[in-house]
C-alpha positions in Angstrom: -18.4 -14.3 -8.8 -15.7 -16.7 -10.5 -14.7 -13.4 -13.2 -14.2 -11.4 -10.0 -12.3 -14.2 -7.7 -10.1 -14.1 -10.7 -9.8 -10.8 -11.3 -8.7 -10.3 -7.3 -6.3 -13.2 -8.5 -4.4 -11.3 -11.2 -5.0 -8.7 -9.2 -3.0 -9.5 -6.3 -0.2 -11.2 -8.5 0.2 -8.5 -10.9 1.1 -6.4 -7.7 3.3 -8.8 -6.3 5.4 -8.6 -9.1 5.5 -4.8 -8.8 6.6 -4.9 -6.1 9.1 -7.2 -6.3 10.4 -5.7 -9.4 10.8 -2.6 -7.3 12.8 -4.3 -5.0 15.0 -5.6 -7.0 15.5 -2.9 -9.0 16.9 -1.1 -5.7 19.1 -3.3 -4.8 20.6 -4.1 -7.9 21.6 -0.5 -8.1 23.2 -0.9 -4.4 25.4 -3.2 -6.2 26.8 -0.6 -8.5 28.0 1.0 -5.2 29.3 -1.3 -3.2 32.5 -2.9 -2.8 33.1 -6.5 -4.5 33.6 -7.8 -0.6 30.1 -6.5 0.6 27.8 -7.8 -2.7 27.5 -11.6 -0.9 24.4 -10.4 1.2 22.7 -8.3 -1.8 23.3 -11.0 -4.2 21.8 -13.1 -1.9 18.5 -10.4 -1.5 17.8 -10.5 -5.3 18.1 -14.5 -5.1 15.5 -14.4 -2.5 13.3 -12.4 -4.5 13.8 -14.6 -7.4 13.1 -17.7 -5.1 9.4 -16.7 -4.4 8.9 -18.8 -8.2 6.6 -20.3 -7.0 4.4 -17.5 -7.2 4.1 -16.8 -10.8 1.7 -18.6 -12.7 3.2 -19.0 -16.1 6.0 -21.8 -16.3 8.2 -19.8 -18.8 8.5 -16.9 -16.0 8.6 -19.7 -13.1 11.9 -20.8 -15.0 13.1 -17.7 -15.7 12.4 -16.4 -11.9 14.7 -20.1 -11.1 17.2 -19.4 -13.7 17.8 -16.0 -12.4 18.0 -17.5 -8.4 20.6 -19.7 -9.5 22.5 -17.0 -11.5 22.3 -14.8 -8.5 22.6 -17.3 -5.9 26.1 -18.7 -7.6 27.5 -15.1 -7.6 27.0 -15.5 -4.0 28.4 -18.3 -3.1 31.7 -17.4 -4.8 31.2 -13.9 -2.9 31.0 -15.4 0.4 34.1 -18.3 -0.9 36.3 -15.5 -1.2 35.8 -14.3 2.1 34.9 -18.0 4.1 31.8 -16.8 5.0 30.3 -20.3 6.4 26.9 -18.7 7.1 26.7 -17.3 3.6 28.0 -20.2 2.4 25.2 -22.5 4.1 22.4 -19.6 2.5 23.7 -20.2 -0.6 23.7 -24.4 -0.2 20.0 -24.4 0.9 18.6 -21.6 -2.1 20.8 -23.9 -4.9 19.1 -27.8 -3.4 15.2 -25.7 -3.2 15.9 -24.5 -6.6 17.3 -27.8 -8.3 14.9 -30.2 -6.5 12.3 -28.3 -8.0 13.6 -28.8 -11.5 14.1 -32.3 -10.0 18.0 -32.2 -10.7 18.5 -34.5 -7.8 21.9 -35.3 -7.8 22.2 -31.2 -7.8 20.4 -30.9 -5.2 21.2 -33.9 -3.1 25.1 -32.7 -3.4 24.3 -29.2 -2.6 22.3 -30.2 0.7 25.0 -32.2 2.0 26.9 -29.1 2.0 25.1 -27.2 3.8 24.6 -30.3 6.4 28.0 -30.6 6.7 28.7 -27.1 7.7 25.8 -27.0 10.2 27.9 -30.4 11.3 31.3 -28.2 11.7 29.5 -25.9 14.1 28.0 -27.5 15.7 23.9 -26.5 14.7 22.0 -28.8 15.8 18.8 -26.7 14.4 20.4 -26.7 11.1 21.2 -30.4 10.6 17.9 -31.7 11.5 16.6 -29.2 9.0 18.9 -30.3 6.5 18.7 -33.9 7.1 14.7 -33.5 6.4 15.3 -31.7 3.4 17.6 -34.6 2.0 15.4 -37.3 3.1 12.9 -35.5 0.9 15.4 -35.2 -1.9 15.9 -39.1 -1.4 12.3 -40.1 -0.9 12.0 -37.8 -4.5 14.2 -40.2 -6.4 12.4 -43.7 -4.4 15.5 -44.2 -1.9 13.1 -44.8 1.2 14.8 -47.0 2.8 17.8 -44.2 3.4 15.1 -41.0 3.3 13.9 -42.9 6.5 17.2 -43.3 8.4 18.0 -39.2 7.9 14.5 -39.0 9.4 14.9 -41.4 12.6 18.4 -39.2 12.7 16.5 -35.8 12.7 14.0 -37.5 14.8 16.7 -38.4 17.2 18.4 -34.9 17.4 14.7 -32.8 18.1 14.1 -35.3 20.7 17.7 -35.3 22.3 17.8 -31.3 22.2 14.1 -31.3 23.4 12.9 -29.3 20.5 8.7 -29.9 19.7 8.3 -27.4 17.1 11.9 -29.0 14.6 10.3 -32.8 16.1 7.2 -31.4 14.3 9.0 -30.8 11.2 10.1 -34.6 10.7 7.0 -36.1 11.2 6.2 -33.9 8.2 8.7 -35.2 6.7 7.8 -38.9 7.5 4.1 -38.1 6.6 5.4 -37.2 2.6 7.8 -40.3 2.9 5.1 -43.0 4.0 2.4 -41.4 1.3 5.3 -41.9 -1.0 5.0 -45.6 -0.2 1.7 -45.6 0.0 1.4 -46.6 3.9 -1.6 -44.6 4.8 -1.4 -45.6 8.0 1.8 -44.6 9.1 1.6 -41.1 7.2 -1.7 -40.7 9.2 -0.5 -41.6 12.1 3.3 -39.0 11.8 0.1 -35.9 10.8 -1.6 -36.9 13.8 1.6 -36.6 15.7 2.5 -33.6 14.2 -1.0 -32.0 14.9 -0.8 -32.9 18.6 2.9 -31.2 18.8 1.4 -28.3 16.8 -1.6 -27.8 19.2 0.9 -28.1 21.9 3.2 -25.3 21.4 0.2 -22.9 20.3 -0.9 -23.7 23.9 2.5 -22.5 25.6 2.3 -19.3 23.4 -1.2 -18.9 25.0 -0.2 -19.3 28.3 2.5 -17.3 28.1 0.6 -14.4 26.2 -1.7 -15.3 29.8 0.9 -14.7 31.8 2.5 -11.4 30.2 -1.2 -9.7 30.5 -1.5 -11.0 34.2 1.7 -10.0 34.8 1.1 -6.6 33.4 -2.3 -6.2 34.8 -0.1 -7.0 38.4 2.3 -4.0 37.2 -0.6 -1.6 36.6 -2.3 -2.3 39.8 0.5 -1.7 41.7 1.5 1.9 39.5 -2.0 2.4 40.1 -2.2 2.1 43.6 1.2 3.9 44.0 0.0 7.1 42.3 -3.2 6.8 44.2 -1.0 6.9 47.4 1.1 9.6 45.7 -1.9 11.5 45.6 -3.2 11.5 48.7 0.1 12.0 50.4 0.6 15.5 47.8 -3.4 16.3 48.7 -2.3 16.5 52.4 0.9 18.0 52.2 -1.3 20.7 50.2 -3.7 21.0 52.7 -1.3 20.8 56.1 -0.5 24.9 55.4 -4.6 25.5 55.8 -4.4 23.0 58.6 -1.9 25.2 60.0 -3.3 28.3 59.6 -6.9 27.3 60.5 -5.8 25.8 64.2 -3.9 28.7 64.1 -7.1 31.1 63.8 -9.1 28.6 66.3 -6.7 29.2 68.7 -6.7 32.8 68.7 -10.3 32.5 68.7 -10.1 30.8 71.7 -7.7 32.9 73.6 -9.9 35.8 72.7 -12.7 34.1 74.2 -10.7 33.2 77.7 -9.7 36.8 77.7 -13.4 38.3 77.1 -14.6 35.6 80.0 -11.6 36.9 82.7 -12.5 40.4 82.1 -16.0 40.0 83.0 
């Protein structure tokens, strides 16, 4: 059972990679035809296939597959540079910080982070900097700084509850669970899963009820179709049948007339 579990495992990776090699392979000949302006999005596409590193298993491809997302992920950012392209220019803050944190080049990533908070900042994204701010109170929590990995928390904190936003509030007690395990306070890092459980459970109930609703409110929508071409039909049945109506009081009548005239004559 083990020989086949691993088997499926190799398996499943080896096809993976196929396929990823497939897709890179198309659009790095998309780049051959398309003009210097346009290659910031499809540099970025081969960077996000070189991203998923973290599913290889051996750590020569893993830093290979990074090496390559930086590579690609530079050519990018100078792409989108040329052009001010704020949005690119964000993509290509957040793929740099994931890739250097995980070669735990903190100052890298730390620096490239703040980037990409500061644009969210200029825009005005609220979604963004919260997201950003948990990321770099990771990146701070990574190199022992609690003390300021906990205040870009309670200011992510502050921002999901001020926008009203459970499922980005859920993300920060994440981020304060890995933060109080990092300082070994159990009971605090139980108590932000627990929280982030609850807020979890929570918005998987709204998407039920409002699955409910859609299927009563569809059922509601048939019913009535229904009932409208039941009407339809009765109404078409009768204006079908008023001709033989017609013709058959039309036949009584005569029948009748005949009858009086018969009776008279007699």
């Amino acid at each position: 059972m083990k020989r086949l579990t691993t088997l499926l495992f190799i398996l499943t990776a080896t096809f993976k990679l196929s396929a990823h090699a497939g897709d890179l392979d198309s659009l790095k000949q998309k780049l051959q035809v398309t003009s210097d302006s346009l290659k910031g999005p499809i540099y970025t596409q081969i960077a996000a296939c070189y991203l998923n590193y973290d599913t290889v298993s051996t750590r020569r491809m893993k830093y290979y597959f990074q090496t390559e997302a930086l590579n690609y992920t530079m050519l990018a950012l100078h792409s989108y540079s040329s052009y001010n392209d704020t949005l690119g220019l964000r993509t290509s803050f957040n793929a740099l910080a994931k890739v250097y944190r995980s070669q735990r080049k903190f100052s890298q990533a730390k620096w490239f982070i703040l980037q990409s908070n500061t644009i969210s900042r200029q825009i005005k994204d609220t979604l963004n900097i919260i997201t950003s701010l948990v990321e770099l109170a990771a990146i701070k929590s990574d190199i022992k700084d609690y003390k300021l990995s906990k205040k870009d928390l309670n200011d992510a904190l502050a921002l999901s509850l001020k926008t009203r936003d459970p499922k980005k509030e859920s993300v920060v007690q994440v981020g304060y669970a890995e933060l109080y395990r990092k300082m070994n306070d159990f009971d605090k890092a139980a108590e932000a899963i627990k929280r982030h459980e609850f807020l979890d459970d929570s918005l998987n109930q709204v998407t039920v009820d409002s699955i409910a609703k859609v299927v009563a409110s569809d059922s509601i929508k048939i019913k009535k179709k229904d009932s409208v071409l039941a009407k339809k039909k009765v109404y078409t049945s009768n204006w079908k049948r008023r001709p033989m109506l017609r013709y058959a009081r039309h036949i009584t009548s005569l029948s009748f007339s005949s009858s009086s005239l018969l009776f008279s004559s007699l």
